[in-house]
N, C-alpha and C positions, 0 to 999 in steps of 0.2 A: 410752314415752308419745308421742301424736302432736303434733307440731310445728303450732302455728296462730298465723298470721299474718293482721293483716286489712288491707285497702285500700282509701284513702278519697280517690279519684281525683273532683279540680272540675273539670267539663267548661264549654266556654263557650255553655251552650247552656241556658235557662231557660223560653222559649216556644213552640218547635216540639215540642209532644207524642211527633208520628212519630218526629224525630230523637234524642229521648230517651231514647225505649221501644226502638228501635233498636240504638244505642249501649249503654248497660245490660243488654240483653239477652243481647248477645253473650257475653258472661262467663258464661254457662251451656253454652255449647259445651265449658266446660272440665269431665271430671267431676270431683268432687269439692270443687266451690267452688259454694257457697253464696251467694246475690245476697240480704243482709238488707237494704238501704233503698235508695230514690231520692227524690231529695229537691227537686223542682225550684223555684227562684226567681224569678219574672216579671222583679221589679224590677231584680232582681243581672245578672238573664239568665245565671244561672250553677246548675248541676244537681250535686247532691252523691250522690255513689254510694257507695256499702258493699258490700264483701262478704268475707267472709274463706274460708279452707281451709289445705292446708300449702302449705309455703313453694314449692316449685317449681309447683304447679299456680296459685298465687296469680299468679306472676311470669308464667307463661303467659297468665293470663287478662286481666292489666292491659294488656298489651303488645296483644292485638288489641283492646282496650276505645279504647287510643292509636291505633294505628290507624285504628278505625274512626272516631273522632273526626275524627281528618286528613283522610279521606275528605269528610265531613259538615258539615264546620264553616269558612268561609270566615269567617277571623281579620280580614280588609282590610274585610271590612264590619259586624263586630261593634262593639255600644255595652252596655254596661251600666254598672250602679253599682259594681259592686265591682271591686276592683283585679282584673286580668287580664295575662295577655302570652301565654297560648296556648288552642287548643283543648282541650286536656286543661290545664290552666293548673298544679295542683301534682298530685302523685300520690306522698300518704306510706304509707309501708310501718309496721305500728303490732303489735309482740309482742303476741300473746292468750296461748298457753300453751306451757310448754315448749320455750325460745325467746329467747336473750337480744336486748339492744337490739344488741351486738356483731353475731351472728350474720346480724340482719337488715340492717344495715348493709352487710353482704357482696349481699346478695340487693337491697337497694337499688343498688348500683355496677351487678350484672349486669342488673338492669332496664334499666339510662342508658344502657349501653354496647350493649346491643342495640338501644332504642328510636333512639338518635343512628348507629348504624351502618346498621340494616336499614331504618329509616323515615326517615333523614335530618333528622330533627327535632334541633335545640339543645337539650339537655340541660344544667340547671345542679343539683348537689346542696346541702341545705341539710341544716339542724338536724344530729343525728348523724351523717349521710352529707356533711357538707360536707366536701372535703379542704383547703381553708382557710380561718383564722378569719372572714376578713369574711362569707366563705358561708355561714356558720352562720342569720343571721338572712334569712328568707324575705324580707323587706321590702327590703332590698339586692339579693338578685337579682331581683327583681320589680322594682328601682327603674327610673322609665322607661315603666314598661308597656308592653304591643305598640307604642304608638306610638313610642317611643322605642328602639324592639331592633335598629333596621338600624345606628342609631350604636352603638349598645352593645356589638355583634356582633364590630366592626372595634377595637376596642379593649384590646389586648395583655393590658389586666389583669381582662376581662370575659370573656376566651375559652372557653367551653363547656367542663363538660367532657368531654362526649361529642357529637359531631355536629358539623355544620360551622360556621364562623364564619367566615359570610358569610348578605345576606337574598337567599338568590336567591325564583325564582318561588315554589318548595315551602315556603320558611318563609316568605312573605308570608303563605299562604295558611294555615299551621297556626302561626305562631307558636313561641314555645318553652314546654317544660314543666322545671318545677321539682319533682324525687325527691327524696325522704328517707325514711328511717327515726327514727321519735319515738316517745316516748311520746302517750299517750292525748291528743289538745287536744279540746275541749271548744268547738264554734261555739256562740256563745251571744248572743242580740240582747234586750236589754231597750226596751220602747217607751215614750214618753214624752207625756204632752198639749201635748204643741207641734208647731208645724210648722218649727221653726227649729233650723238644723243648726247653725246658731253656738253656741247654749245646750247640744245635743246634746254638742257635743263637752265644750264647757267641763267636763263632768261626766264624760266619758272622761278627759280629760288629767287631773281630781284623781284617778283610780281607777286608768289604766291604769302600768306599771311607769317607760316612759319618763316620762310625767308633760310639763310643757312648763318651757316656753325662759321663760326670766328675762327679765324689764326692768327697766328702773332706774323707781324709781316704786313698782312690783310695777300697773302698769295696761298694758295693751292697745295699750296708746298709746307707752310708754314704750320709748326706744332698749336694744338687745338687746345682753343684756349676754355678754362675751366671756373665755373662757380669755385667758392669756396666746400663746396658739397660735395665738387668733382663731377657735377654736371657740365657738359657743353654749352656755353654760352655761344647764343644767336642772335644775328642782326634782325631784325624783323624785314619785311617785304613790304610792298607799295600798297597794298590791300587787306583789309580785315574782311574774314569769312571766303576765301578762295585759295582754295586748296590744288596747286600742279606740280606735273613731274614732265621731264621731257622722255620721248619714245620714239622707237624706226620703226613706221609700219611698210615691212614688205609690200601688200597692197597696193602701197601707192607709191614707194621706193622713196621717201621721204621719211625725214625724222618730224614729230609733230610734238607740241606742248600742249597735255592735256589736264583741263580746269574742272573743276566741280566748284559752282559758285554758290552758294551755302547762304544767301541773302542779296536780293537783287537791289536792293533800298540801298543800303549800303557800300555796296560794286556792281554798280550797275556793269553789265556786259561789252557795252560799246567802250566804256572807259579803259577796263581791262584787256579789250581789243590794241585803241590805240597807245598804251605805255609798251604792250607785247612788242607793236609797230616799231617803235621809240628804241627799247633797247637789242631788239634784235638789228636792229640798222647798225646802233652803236656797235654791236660785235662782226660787221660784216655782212650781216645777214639781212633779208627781205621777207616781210611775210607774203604768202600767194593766193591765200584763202581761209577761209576756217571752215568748220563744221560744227551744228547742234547735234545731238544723238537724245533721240527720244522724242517726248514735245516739249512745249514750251509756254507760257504764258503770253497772250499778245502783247502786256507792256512792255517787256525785252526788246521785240522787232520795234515797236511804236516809237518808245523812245530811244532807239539806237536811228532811227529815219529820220526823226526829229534833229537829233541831234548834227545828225549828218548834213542835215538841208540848213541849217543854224551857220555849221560850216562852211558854207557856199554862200551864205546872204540870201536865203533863197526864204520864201514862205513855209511853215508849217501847215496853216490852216487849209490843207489838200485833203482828197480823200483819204481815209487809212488804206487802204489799198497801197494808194501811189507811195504813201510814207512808208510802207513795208517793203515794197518794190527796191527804194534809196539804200532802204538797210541791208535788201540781201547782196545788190551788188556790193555798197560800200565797205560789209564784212566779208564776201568774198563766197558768202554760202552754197552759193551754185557752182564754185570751182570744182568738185571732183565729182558731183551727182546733181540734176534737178531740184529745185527746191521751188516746194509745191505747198505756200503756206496754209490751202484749205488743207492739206494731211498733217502737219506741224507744228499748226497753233492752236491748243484744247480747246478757246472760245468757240472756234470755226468746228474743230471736229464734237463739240455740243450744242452747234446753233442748231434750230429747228425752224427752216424752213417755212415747214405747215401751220408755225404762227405769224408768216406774214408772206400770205399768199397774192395779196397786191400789189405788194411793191417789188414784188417778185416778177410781175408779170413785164411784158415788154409794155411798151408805148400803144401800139396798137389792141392785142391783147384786155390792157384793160381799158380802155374807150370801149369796145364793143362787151365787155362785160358790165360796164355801167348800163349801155344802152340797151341792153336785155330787158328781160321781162321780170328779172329778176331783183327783188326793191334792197339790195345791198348788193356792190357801194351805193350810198345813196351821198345826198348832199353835204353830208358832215365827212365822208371819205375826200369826195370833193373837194373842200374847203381845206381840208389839209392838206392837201398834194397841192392847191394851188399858191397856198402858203408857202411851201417845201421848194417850187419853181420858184418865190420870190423873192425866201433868200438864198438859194443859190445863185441868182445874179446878182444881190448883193455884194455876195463873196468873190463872184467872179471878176466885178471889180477892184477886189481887195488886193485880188492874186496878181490881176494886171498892172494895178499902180505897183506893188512889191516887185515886181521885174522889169518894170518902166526903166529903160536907159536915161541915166541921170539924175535919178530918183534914187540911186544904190545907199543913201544915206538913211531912207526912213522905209527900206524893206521891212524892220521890224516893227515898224509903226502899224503898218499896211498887213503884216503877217497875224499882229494881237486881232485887226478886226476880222481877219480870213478866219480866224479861229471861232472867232463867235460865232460867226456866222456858220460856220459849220456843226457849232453846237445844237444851234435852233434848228437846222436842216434837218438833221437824228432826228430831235425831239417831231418834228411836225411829220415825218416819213412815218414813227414809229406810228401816230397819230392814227395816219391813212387806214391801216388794219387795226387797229382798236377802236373807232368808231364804226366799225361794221362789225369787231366784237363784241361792242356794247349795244348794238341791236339785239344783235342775236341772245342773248344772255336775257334780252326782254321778251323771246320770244321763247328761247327755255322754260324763264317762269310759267309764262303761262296755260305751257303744256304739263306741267305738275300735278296730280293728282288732286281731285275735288270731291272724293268720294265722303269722307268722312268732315263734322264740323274740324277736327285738331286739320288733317289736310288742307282744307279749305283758308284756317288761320296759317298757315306754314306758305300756302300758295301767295296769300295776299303780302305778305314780309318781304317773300323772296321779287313780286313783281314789283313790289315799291323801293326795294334797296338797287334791282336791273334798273329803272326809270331814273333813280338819283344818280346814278353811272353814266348812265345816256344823257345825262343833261351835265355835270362834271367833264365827264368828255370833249365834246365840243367848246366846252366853257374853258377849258386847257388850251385849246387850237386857238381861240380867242385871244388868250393872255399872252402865247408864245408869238403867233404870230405880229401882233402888236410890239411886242419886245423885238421882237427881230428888225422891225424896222427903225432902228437907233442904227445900222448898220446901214441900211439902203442912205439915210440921210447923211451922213458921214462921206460915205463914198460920193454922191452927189455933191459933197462941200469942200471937198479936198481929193476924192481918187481923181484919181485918171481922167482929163476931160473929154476924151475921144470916145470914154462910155458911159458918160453920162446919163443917157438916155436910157441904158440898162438899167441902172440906180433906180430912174424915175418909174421904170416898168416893174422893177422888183416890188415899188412901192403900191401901185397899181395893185398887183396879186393878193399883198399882204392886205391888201383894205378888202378885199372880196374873200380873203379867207375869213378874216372876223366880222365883216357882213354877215355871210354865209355860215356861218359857222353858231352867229348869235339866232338866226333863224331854224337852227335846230336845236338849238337851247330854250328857245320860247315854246317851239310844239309841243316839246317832251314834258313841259312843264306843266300842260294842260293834266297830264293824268297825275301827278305829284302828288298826295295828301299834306304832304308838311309844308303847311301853308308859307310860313314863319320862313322855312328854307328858300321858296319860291319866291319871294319877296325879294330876299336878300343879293341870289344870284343875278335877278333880271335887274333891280339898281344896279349891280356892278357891271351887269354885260351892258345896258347903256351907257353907262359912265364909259366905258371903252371902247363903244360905237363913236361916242361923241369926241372923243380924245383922238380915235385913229381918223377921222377924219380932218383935223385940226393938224395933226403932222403931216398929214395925207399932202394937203395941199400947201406946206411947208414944202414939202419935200419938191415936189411941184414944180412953183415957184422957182425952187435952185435951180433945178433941170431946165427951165424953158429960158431962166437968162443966163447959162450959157450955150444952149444951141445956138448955133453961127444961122446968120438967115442967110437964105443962098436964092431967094426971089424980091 
């Protein structure tokens, strides 16, 4: 499986367009890395780029991203709002797949060490990649900011760990950058109806993890109360791993409280939303929106839609779409710009399309590419999409008893089955283009080479392990679809009785997908050598013929005594 890693390198650079587009771009000289956001900030004067790929073409590409920055970006005359201390200011290395946080940790060191060697830039590593405790928290080695780094530099227990430590000309002018390897953080800026950063913050320091400094009193006013060390003792905050401050961004003539959320398991984002809600009320204040900066993982939005619709009595088991929809209004996302989840959320700017080219198509579209001349989709594509149609009317009774007036008591009853049934839907959709991949994969084989005996052995492997795909495939469409209908009878036994008859039809579908579906499990079987296998799967796909039929007309049954006769 391939190795993917992504890179979310803060450049100090928020209003020169040119030098933006510039800088960003370059990382497409690398093949195989992918450029999914740029993200630029007037106010911050600070540009947030993404891109992920595997791990050594990533490393490639961030390092002339560095570069070019250094080139472009004259540190000595930079201003913005957010903290800074170089041209490229942090640049974290972040596991997407197949890929631990260990591994990237390595690939974060060989970044510093090149970037400090070949570019002469001050390199300090944080979070995962820090190689001592204090360097752990980004905020210590940021402490100081560029203005502060010629002292910082000279200072025995601040010495880089890669590049020199000293400010001559070259680090005046590019400053230093801060590498790590982390998990997922989360930029996240909530906006507030004030212009005042003092209230701002107040409501970061109750939310964020450090929290603030004691007084005696507990007022503003009051002398700062001390360890025995002579350290400031602090209250902690409502959250572990979320880090905010509050800010005025001209921009938008608002002051905003900005989060960096350091583990979503943990703080989840919706949560940290509404305690913001919570205590800025308590000081007078209203929140109006928020903002993500950069991307995001789709659990964030998922379960922040989730949650929101939980809030309402409302069902879960809707499309992701529609549950993303809930979360952008609910947190406000689209208050100061469009929020356009295919550019937002990493899953959607890494989905690939061109591996599911039929469920892609519209309704008509694929009817007439069935009825082509062409023998894929053929009847195993079929067979899961009619599955796919059968439990989504399942579900669709699930969603209407969960909204049913008067029913407001067992919405969540009604939402656990919307949910499964939406499980199985995925599964049998996914189906639809992997049983015409699992064709084709047999028709690959057997365009493989036969020139030599070794070819000829490698040919017959590859068409026998394509043939046990092709018969496992449809043998999947079989088992899910039959599971799915625990859903249609359910809903026929207790949804909604005014759709009853949907229940009965979804049932209908699901018996013709694992009909249909067992009929391309038997042909394929014909060319099979492993006898022993062939055996094994055709008892179990009868045993499942025999069984869906047997709920089949269970299901039935419910449906026909409660239709009302009306002749």
């Amino acid at each position: 499986m391939k190795q993917l890693i992504e890179c979310v390198p803060n450049i100090s650079e928020g209003r020169d367009e040119e030098k933006i587009k510039i800088i960003s771009q370059i990382v497409k000289e690398i093949d195989g890395v992918k450029l999914l956001n740029v993200d630029p900030g007037k106010a911050t004067n600070r540009t947030v780029i993404t891109f992920v790929g595997e791990p050594q073409k990533v490393i490639d590409a961030a390092f002339l991203l560095i570069q070019k920055a250094q080139e472009l970006i004259d540190m000595s005359k930079h201003t913005g709002e957010h903290p800074r201390m170089g041209a490229t200011d942090v640049c974290p290395l972040v596991p997407i797949a197949n890929i631990s946080i260990e591994e990237t940790v390595n690939w974060a060191h060989k970044l510093g060490e090149r970037v400090g060697k070949e570019l002469g830039i001050p390199v300090y590593h944080y979070e995962a990649a820090a190689q001592e405790e204090k360097r752990k928290n980004l905020a210590n080695c940021r402490l100081g900011e560029y203005e502060g780094l010629s002292k910082k530099l000279i200072d025995p227990q601040w010495k880089p760990d890669f590049g020199p430590a000293e400010f001559n000309k070259s680090v005046e002018n590019s400053g230093a950058t801060a590498i790590s390897a982390r998990d997922f953080l989360v930029a996240y800026n909530v906006n507030l109806n004030t212009t005042s950063t003092r209230r701002a913050n107040a409501v970061a320091f109750d939310i964020r993890e450090a929290g603030r400094i004691k007084r005696e009193g507990g007022t503003i006013s009051g002398k700062i109360m001390k360890d025995k060390d002579g350290n400031p003792l602090k209250t902690p905050g409502l959250f572990k791993s979320v880090k905010g401050i509050g800010w005025f961004i001209d921009e938008y003539g608002v002051a905003q409280i900005s989060y960096n959320l350091t583990n979503i398991n943990i703080s989840p984002l919706h949560e940290v939303f509404e305690k913001t809600c919570e205590r800025a009320q308590a000081r007078g204040m209203r929140v109006t929106g928020s903002e993500l900066v950069g991307l995001v993982p789709k659990k964030v939005l998922v379960d922040a839609g989730k949650y929101f619709l939980r809030q309402q009595e409302r069902s879960t088991g809707i499309h992701e779409s529609e549950i993303i929809k809930i979360a952008i209004k609910s947190l406000g996302l689209d208050e100061l710009a469009p929020f356009d989840p295919k550019e937002r959320v990493i899953e959607y700017m890494l989905d690939d399309d061109t591996n599911k080219p039929l469920v892609n198509m519209s309704l008509t579209d694929f009817t007439d590419e069935t009825a082509s001349e062409s023998p894929a989709p053929g009847g195993g594509s079929i067979s899961a999409y009619c599955g796919a149609m059968g439990i989504a009317l399942g579900t669709m009774v699930a969603n209407l008893s969960a909204h049913k007036r008067g029913w407001d008591d067992r919405w969540e009853e009604f939402s656990d089955w919307a949910e499964k049934g939406m499980s199985y839907q995925k599964i049998l959709l996914d189906l639809v283009d992997e049983d015409t991949n699992a064709f084709n994969k047999i028709m690959d084989a057997f365009r493989l080479p036969k020139d030599s005996e070794e070819d000829k052995a490698k040919r017959t492997e590859a068409i026998q392990e394509a043939t046990k795909y092709a018969i496992l495939t449809p043998f999947k469409v079989m088992e899910t679809a039959y599971n799915s209908m625990e859903v249609m009878k359910a809903m026929a036994d207790i949804g909604n009785p005014n759709s009853v008859t949907d229940a009965g039809v979804g049932a209908l579908c699901a018996r013709t997908a694992v009909m249909g579906a067992f009929l391309n499990v038997k042909i394929n079987c014909g060319d099979c050598k492993d006898k022993s296998f062939v055996s094994d799967i055709l008892k179990r796909g009868q045993k499942l013929v025999e069984d869906t039929c047997i709920l089949e007309n269970e299901i039935i049954k419910i449906t026909n005594s409660k239709i009302k006769v009306l002749y």
